[in-house]
C-alpha positions as CSV (number, residue, x, y, z in Angstrom):
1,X,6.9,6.5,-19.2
2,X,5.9,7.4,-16.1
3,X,9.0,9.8,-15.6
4,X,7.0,12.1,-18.3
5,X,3.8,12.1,-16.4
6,X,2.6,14.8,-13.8
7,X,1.1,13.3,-10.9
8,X,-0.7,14.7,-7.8
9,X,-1.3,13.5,-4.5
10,X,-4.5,14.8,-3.3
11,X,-5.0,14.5,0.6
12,X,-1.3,13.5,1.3
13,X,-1.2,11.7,4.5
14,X,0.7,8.7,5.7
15,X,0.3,6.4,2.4
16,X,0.4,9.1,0.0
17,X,3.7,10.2,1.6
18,X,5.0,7.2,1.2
19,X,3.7,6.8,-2.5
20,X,6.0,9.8,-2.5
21,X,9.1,8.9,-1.1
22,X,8.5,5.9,-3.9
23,X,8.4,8.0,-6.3
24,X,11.3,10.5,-5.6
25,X,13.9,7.5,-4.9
26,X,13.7,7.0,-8.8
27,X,16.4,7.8,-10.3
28,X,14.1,9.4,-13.6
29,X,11.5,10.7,-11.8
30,X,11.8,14.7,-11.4
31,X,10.1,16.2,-8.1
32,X,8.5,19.2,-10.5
33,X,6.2,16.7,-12.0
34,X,5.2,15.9,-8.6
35,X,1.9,18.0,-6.7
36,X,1.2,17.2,-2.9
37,X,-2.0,18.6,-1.3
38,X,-2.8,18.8,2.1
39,X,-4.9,21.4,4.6
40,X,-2.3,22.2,6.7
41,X,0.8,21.9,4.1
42,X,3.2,22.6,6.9
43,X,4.0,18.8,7.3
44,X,4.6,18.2,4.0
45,X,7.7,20.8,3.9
46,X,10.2,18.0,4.4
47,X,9.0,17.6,0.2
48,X,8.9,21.4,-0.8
49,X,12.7,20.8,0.2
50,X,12.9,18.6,-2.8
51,X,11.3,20.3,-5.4
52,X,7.6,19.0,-4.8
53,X,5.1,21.8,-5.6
54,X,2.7,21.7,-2.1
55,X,-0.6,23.6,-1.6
56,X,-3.9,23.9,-0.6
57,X,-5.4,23.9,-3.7
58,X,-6.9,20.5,-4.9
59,X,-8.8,22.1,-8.2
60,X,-5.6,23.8,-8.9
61,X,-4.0,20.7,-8.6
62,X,-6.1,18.3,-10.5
63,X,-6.1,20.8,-13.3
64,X,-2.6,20.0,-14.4
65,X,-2.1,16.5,-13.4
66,X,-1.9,13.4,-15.6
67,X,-2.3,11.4,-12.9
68,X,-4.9,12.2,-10.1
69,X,-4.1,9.5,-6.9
70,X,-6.6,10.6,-4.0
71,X,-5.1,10.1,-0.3
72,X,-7.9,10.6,1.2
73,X,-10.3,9.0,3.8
74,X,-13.0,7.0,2.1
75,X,-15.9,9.5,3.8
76,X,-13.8,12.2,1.8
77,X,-13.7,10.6,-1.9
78,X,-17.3,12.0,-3.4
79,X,-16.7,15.6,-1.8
80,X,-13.2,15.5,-3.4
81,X,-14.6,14.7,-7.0
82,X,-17.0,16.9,-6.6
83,X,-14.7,19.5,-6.1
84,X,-12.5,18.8,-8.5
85,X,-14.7,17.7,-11.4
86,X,-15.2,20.7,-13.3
87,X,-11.4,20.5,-13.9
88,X,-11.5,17.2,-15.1
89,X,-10.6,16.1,-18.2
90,X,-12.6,12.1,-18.5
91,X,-10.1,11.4,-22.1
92,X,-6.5,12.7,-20.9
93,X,-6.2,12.2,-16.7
94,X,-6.3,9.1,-15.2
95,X,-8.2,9.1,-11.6
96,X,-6.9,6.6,-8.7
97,X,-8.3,6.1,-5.5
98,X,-6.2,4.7,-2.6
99,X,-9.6,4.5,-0.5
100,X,-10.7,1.4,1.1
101,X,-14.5,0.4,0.7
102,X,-15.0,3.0,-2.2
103,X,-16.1,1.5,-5.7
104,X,-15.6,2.9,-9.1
105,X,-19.3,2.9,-9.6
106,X,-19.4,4.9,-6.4
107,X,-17.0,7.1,-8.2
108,X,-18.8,7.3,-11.1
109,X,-22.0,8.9,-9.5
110,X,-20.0,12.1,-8.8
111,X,-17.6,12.2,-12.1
112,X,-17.9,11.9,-16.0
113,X,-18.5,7.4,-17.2
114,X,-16.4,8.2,-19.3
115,X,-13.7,8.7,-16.9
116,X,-10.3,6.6,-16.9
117,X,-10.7,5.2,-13.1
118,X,-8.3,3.1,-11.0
119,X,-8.6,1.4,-7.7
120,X,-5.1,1.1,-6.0
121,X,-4.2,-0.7,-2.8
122,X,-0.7,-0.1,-1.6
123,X,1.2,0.1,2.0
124,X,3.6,1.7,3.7
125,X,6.5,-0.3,2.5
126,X,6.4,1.8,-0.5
127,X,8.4,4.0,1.5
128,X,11.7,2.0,0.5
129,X,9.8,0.9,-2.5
130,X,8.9,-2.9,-1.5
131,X,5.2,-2.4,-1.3
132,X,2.9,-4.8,-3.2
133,X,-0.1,-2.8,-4.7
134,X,-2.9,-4.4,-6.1
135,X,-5.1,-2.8,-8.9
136,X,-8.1,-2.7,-10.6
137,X,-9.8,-0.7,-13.7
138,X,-12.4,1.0,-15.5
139,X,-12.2,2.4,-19.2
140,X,-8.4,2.2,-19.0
141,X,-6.7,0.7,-22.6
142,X,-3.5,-1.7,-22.3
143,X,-1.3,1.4,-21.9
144,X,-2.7,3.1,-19.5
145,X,-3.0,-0.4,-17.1
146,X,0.6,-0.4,-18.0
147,X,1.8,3.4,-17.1
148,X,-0.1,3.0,-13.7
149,X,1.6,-0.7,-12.9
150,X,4.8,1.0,-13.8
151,X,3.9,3.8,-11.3
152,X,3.3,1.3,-8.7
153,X,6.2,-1.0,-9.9
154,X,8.5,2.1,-9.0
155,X,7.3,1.6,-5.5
156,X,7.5,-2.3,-5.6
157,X,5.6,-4.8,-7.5
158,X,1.8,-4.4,-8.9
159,X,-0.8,-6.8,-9.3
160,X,-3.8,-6.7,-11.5
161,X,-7.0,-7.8,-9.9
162,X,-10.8,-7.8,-10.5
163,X,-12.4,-5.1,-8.4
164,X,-14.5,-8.0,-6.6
165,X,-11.2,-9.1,-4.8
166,X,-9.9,-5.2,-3.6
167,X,-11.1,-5.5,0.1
168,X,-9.3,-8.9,0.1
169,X,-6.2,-7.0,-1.1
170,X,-6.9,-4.2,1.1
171,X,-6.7,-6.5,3.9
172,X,-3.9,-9.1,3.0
173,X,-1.3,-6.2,1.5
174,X,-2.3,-3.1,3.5
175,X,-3.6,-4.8,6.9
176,X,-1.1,-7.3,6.6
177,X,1.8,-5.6,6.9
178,X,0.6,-4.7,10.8
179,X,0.1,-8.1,11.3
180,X,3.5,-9.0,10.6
181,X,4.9,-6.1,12.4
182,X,2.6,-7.0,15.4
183,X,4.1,-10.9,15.3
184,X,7.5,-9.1,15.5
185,X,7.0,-7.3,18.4
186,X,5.8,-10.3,20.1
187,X,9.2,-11.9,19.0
188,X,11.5,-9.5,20.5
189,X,9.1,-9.6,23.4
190,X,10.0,-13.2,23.8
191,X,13.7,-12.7,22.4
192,X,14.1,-10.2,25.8
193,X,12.5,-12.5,28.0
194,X,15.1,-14.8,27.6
195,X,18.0,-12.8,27.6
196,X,18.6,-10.5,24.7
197,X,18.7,-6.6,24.8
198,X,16.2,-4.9,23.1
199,X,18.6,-3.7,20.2
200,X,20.4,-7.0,19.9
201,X,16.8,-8.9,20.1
202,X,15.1,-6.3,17.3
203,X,18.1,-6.8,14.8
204,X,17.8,-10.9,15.0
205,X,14.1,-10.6,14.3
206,X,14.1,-8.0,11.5
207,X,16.6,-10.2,9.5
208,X,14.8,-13.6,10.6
209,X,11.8,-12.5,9.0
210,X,13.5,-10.6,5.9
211,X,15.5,-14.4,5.4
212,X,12.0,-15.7,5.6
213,X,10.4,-13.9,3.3
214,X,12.8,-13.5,0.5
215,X,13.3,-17.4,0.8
216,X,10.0,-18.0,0.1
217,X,10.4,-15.1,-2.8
218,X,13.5,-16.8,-4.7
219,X,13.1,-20.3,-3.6
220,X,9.3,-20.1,-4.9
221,X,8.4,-22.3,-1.9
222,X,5.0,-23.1,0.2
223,X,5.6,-22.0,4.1
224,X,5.7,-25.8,5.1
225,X,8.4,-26.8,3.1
226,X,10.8,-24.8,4.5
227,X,9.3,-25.3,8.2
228,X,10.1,-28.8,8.0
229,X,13.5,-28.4,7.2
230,X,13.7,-26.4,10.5
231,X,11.6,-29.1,12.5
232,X,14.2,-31.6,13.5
233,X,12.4,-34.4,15.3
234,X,12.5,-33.7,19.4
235,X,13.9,-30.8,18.7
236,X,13.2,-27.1,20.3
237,X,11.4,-25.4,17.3
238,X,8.8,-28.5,16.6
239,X,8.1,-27.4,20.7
240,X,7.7,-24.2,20.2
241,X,5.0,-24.2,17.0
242,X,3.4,-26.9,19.2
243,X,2.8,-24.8,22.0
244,X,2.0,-21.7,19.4
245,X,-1.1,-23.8,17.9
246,X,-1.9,-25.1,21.2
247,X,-2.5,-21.5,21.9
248,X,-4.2,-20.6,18.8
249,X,-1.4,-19.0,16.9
250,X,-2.9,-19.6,13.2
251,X,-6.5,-19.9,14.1
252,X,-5.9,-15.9,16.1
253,X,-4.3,-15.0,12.5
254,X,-7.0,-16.4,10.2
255,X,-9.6,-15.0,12.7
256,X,-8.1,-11.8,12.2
257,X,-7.7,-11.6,8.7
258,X,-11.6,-12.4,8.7
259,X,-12.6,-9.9,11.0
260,X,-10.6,-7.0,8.9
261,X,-12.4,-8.3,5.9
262,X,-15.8,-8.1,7.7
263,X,-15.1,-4.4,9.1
264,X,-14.6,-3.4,5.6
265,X,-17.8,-5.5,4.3
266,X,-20.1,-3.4,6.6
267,X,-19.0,-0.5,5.9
């Protein structure tokens, strides 16, 4: 159970802060077994607060975790292994990456093949624990694919994948969630523009789009079906999508999508 297991955050910024707050909203989860690391720890004394243990001190920190999740920047993964690899123990720790772009074979030129490895792709929704994290392997047994899905599944839902399809994921679940923020802000934009206040306007949208999305979660439904319950014929919403596509509302999305995909491909 993943309440038994020590974990540390190495490099904690922005998502492993909110893998965090995941973790500590559990009501089994004990912040002891919890190690945050970060250069300047002064920003992460909101979790000291809690119980976290925080430092500089990434070997230190390795060295007696179960669970190694690396928040760092993708230019930082190989300089982090190499640092901490001497502490390493490639049968009893289990080594997840949160970095975009990085492969476990490009893990594996710095640390032991033996290694247990994970690629993990969450976003910031795991902050009130409804992130969807995708995840892939290496040398990890049915248990241990379970103990890290349950770590995940504390923060929201997990989905295995092969590692061929991460970027995808990376884009879609991590990406995506600006995208839908962005189409929100465009929607209290327009929700001003005709008359609401900005509270008022923000309120209507965040529960439109919550009603959305958990209608398509319990009714188990393609987009389209419930759009054409909405599109009465001559009525104002069939004008509106109209005008959206005339001004390349899906085609800007899919084109979007495409070009985070590509930035990540290059690189």
């Amino acid at each position: 159970m993943i309440s038994k297991v020590k974990i540390a955050i190495i490099g904690c910024g922005n998502l492993g802060a909110s893998i965090a707050n995941g973790l500590l909203k559990r009501d089994d989860f004990d912040p002891k077994n919890l190690t945050l690391t970060k250069r300047h720890v002064e920003s992460l004394s909101d979790f000291a607060a809690l119980g976290v243990n925080i430092h500089s001190d990434n070997l230190s920190a390795a060295a007696n975790a179960d669970i190694i999740i690396l928040g760092v920047k993708p230019y930082n993964v190989s300089p982090i292994l190499n640092e901490i690899k001497l502490s390493l123990n490639p049968k009893n720790q289990i080594i997840i990456s949160l970095a975009t772009g990085i492969s476990l074979a490009e893990m594996y030129q710095v640390i032991d093949p033996t290694s247990i490895t994970f690629r993990a792709m969450p976003n910031i929704a795991a902050d009130i624990q409804e992130s969807v994290t995708c995840i892939c392997s290496q040398n990890a047994d049915a248990d241990q694919i379970k103990l890290i899905s349950e770590l995940f599944d504390g923060i929201g839902f997990t989905i295995p994948i092969d590692e061929s399809l991460m970027e995808a994921a990376t884009v879609l679940g991590a990406c995506g969630i600006a995208y839908v923020l962005r189409f929100m802000r465009a929607m209290i934009q327009g929700g001003i523009q005709i008359g609401f206040d900005s509270v008022t306007a923000s309120k209507i949208v965040n529960q439109t789009v919550k009603g959305a999305a958990e209608l398509m979660i319990q009714k188990n439904m393609h987009p389209e079906a419930a759009i054409d319950k909405v599109t009465t014929p001559k009525g104002c919403t069939i004008v509106g999508l109209n005008e959206m596509e005339h001004q390349g509302f899906s085609s800007a999305l899919v084109r979007g999508v495409i070009a985070s995909y590509e930035k990540i491909a290059k690189n």
